[in-house]
N, C-alpha and C positions, 0 to 999 in steps of 0.2 A: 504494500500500500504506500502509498505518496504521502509521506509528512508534508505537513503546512500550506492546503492549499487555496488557493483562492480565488475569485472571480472578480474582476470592476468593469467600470469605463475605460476605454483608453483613451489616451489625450496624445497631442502633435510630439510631447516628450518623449512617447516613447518610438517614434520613426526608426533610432537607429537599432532595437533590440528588435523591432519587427520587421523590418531590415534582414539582419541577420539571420531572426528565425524564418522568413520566406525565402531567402537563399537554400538553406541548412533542409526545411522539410516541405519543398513544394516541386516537384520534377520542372515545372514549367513555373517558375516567380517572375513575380508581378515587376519589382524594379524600388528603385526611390520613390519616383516621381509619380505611379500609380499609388502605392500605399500611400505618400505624402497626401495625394489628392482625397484620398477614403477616407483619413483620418479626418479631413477637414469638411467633410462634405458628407459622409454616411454614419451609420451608426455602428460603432465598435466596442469590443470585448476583450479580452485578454485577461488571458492565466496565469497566475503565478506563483512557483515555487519557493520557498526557502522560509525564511522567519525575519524579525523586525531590523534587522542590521543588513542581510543579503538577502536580495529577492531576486529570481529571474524569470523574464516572460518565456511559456513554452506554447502556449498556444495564444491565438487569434482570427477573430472570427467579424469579418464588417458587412455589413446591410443595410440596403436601402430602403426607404420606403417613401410610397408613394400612394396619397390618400388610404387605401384600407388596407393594402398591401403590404408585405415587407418581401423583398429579395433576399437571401444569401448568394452573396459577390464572390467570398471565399473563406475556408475555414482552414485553418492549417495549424497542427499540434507536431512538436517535435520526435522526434523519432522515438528517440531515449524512454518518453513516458508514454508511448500508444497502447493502444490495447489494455487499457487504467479507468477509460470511462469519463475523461477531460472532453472529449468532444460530444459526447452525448451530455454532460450538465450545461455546456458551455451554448450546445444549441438550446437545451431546454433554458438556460438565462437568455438568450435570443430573444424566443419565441413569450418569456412570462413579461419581458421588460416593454414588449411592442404590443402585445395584446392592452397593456395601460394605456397606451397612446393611440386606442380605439380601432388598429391593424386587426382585424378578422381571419384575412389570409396569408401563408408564408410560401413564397415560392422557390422554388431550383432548380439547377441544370447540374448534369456530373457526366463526365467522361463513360461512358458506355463500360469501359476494360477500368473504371474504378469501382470493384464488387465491394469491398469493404465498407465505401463510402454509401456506398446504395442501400447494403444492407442494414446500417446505422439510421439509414433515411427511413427506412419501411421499417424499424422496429419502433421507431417515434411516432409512424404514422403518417408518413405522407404515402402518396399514391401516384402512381405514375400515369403522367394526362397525357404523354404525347413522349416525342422521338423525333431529332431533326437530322436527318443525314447527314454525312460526310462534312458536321460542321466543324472539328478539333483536328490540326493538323497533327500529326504521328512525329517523332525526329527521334532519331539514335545523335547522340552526339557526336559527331564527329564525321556525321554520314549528309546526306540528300537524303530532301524528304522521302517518306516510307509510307503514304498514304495516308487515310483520312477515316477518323473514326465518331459514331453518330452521339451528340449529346443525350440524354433523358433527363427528358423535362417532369420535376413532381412541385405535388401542392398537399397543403395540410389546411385544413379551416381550422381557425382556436374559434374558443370561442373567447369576447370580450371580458376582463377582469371588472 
């Protein structure tokens, strides 16, 4: 089990630890200047480790919303603590923080060949509405693209708090 951990807001401070961590556990990260723009502009979360002297963020999760809606843009948890249950409270702090602010639906998209992620989606309770083709490019690094794999798209209705 994971000593000391905890949930907030994120604020612009923490850019460069979320930074780091979307380098470190995301196959395809975002950049500076996309998470700069999330943090300024959607609504974010982040997890963190340690106790009152060292803390460190290991996960991170931003969404949008728009009228009754919320989007997940991205969720990303470090390697080191996966499979611990970080990304399942961190979507359920998501999804109870936006239902306050009168959001009814939560929606997403996930890589077709992300099953882990999927299966975390449908044990919360979303539902899979649809499938867009050939929308995520594929890359090996180091190689020419590799082809092109289909999003699925799910939805969850909360209800309001």
């Amino acid at each position: 089990m994971i000593p000391s951990v905890s949930f907030r807001l994120a604020s612009l401070s923490d850019l460069t630890a979320i930074i780091q961590l979307d380098a470190l556990s995301n196959p395809h990260p975002w950049g500076e200047n996309l998470i700069s723009d999330a943090l300024q502009t959607r609504k974010n979360w982040v997890v963190e480790l340690g106790d009152v002297t060292q803390k460190s963020i290991v996960g991170w999760l931003t969404a949008s919303v728009v009228l009754d809606q919320s989007e997940l843009e991205l969720i990303v948890i470090d390697p080191s603590v996966r499979r611990q249950g970080l990304a399942r409270q961190l979507m359920i702090a998501w999804s109870e923080a936006v239902a306050q602010q009168d959001v009814s639906e939560l929606l997403l998209e996930v890589r077709e060949s992300n099953l882990g992620a999927i299966s975390l989606y449908k044990s919360l309770g979303f539902e899979q509405v649809g499938r867009r083709k050939n929308y995520y490019q594929i890359e090996k690094k180091g190689q020419a693209e590799q082809g092109r794999e289909a999003a699925c798209l799910f939805t969850l209705k909360i209800e309001r708090l």
